[in-house]
C-alpha positions as CSV (number, residue, x, y, z in Angstrom):
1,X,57.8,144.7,-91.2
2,X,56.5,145.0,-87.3
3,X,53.0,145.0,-89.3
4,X,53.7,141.5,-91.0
5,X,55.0,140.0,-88.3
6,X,52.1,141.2,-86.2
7,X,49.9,139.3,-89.2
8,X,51.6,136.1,-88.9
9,X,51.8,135.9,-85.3
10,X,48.0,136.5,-85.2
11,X,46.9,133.8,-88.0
12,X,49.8,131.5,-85.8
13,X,47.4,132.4,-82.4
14,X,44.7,131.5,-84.9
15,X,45.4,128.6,-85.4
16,X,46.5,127.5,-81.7
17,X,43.2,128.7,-80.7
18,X,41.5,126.1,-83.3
19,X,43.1,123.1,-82.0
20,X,42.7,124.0,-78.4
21,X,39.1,124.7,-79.7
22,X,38.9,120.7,-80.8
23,X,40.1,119.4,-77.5
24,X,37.9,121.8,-76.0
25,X,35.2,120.9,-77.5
26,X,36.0,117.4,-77.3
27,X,36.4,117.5,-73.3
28,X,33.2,119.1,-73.2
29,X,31.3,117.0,-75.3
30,X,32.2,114.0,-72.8
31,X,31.0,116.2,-69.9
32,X,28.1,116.0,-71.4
33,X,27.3,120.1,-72.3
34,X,28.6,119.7,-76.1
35,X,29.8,123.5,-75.9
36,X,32.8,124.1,-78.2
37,X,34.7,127.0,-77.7
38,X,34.2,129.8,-80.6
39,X,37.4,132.6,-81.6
40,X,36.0,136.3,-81.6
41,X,37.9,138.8,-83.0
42,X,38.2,142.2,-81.5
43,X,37.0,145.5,-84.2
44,X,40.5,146.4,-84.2
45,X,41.8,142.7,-84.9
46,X,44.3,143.0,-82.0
47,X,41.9,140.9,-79.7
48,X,41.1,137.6,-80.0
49,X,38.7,136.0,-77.0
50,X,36.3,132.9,-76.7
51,X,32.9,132.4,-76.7
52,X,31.5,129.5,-75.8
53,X,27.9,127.9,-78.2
54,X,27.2,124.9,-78.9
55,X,28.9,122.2,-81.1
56,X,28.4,121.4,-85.0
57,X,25.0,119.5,-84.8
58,X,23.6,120.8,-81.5
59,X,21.1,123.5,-81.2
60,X,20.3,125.1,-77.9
61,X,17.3,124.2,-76.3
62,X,15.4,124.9,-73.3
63,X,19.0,126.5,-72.2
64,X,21.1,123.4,-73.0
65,X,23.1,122.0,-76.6
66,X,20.5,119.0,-77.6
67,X,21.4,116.8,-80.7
68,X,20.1,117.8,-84.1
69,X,17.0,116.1,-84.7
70,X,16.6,113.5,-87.3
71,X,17.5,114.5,-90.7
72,X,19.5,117.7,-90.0
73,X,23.1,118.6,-89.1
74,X,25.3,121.1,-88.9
75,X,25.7,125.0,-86.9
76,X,21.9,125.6,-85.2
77,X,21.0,122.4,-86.9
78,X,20.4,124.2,-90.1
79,X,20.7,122.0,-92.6
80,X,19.1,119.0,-93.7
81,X,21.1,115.7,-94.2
82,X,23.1,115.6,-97.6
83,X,21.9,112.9,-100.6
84,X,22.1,108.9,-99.1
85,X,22.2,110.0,-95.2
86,X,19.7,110.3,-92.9
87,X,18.8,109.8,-89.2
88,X,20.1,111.5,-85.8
89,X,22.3,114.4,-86.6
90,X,22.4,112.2,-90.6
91,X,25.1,109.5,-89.1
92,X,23.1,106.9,-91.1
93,X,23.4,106.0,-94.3
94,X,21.0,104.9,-97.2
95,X,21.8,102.6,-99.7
96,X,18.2,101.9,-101.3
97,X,18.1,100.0,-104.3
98,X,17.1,100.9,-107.7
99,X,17.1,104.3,-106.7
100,X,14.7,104.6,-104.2
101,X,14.6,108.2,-102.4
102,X,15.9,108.7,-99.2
103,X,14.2,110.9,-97.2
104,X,16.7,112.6,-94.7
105,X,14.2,111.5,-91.4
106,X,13.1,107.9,-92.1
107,X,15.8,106.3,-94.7
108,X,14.9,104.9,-97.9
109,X,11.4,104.9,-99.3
110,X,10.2,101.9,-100.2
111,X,7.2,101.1,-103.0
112,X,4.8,99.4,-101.7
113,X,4.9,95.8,-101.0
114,X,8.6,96.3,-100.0
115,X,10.8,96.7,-96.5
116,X,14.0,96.5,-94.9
117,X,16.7,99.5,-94.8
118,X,17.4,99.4,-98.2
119,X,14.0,98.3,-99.7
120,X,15.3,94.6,-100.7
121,X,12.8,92.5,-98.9
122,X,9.2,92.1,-100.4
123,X,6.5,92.0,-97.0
124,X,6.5,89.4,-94.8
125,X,4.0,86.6,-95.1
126,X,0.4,88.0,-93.9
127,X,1.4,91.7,-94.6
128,X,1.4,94.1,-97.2
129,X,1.3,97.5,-98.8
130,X,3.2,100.8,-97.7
131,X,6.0,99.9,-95.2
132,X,4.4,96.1,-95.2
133,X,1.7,97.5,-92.4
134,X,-0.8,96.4,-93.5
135,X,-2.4,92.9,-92.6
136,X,-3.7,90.0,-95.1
137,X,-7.3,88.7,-94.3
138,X,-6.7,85.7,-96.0
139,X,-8.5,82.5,-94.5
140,X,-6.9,78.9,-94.3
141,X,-3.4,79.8,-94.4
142,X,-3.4,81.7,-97.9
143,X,-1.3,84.6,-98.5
144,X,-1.9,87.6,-100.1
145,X,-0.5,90.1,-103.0
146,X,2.5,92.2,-100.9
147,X,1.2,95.3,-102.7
148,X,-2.4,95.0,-103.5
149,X,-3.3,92.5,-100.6
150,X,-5.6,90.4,-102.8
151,X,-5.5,86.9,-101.3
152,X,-4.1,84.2,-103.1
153,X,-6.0,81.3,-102.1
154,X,-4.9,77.8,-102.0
155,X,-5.5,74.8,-103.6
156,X,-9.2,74.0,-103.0
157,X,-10.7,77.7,-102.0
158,X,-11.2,80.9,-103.6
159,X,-13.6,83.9,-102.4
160,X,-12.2,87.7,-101.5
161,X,-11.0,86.0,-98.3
162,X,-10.5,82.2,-99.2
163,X,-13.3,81.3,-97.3
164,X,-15.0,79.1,-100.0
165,X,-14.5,75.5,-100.7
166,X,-14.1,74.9,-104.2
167,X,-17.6,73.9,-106.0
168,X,-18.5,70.2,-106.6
169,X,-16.7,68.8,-109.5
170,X,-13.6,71.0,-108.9
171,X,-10.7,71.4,-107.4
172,X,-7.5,72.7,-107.0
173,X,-5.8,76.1,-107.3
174,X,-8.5,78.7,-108.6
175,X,-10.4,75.7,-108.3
176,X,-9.5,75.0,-112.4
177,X,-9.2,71.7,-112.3
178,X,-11.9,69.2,-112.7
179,X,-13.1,65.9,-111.1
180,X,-13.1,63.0,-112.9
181,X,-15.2,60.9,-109.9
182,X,-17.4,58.0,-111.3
183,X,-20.9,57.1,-109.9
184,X,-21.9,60.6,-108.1
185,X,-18.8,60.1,-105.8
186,X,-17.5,63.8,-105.0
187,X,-13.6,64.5,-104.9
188,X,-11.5,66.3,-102.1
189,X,-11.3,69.7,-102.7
190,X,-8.0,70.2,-102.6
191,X,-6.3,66.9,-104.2
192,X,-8.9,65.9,-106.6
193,X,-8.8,62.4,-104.7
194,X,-12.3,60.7,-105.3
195,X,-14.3,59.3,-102.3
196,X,-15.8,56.9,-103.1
197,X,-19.3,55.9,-101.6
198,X,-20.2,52.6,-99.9
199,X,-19.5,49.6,-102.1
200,X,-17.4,51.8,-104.7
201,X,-13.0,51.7,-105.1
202,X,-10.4,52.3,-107.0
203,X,-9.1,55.7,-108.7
204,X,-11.7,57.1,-109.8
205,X,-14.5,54.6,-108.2
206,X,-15.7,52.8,-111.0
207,X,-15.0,49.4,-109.6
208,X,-17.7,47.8,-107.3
């Protein structure tokens, strides 16, 4: 009976220890050492004193409890952030979009031509590729392909770059569309508008 009672009163101490363990731990952490008290059993289970290491998601460096690095948590930082969390000691979470990984460091990994914390926003104008870092080299205000970066030029130029006016009798986007400009008067580039030479008018400037 004195041996039960013993038992209970230990796991009661136990458990005492714990909580002041938490407040501990907690005081600590605001003092800026993040050292939480640790319960260490005696070999003959009669002794129970504390040791003092550092808290869940700190590891000791350099003789002081730094914060887990990103994408780890946990005793000793020893283990890396569970599924759809990532970040400093894994407080962030991901929430990427047609199932996109998440790697526990960086957050969601996004196909190329895509960005944002969740992958749902396709590059910003003038960028492209892998994480949108990549810049366009399109001329005249074009934009380019957010994943491959070809430039999509205009009305009025094409080229690699957009650089190129379109050829005489056409105009428009991909320079498809053709002139219709009487009398060897040439048409704007980009509208197709006829301009007329000296002495010619109207639409397409067949009137003198």
């Amino acid at each position: 009976m004195e041996k039960r009672s013993r038992s209970i009163a230990n796991v009661f101490v136990l458990l005492i220890y714990a909580y002041i363990e938490t407040i501990i731990c907690t005081t600590l952490k605001i003092a800026d050492q993040n050292l939480c008290p640790r319960p260490v059993r005696s070999n003959s289970g009669t002794q129970t004193k504390f040791i003092q290491e550092c808290c869940p998601d700190y590891v000791k460096q350099n003789g002081k409890c730094q914060a887990c690095s990103a994408g780890k948590f946990g005793k000793d930082c020893s283990q890396l952030c569970l599924p759809n969390s990532h970040g400093v000691q894994c407080k962030e979470p991901c929430n990427c979009i047609n199932n996109k990984i998440c790697d526990p460091v960086h957050g969601c990994i996004c196909n190329t031509g895509f960005t944002g914390s969740n992958c749902s926003n396709a590059c910003p104008p003038g960028t492209y590729g892998v994480n949108c870092v990549e810049e366009c080299l399109c001329a005249h205000d074009s934009n380019c392909d957010p994943v491959t970066g070809d430039c999509l030029c205009l009305a009025g130029w094409f080229g690699i770059h957009c650089t190129k006016e379109c050829p005489p009798e056409t105009y428009g986007v991909n320079c498809k569309e053709e002139c219709f400009c009487a009398g060897g008067a040439k048409c704007d580039h980009v509208t197709g508008d006829c301009l007329c030479t000296a002495g010619q008018f109207g639409e397409y400037c067949t009137k003198e």
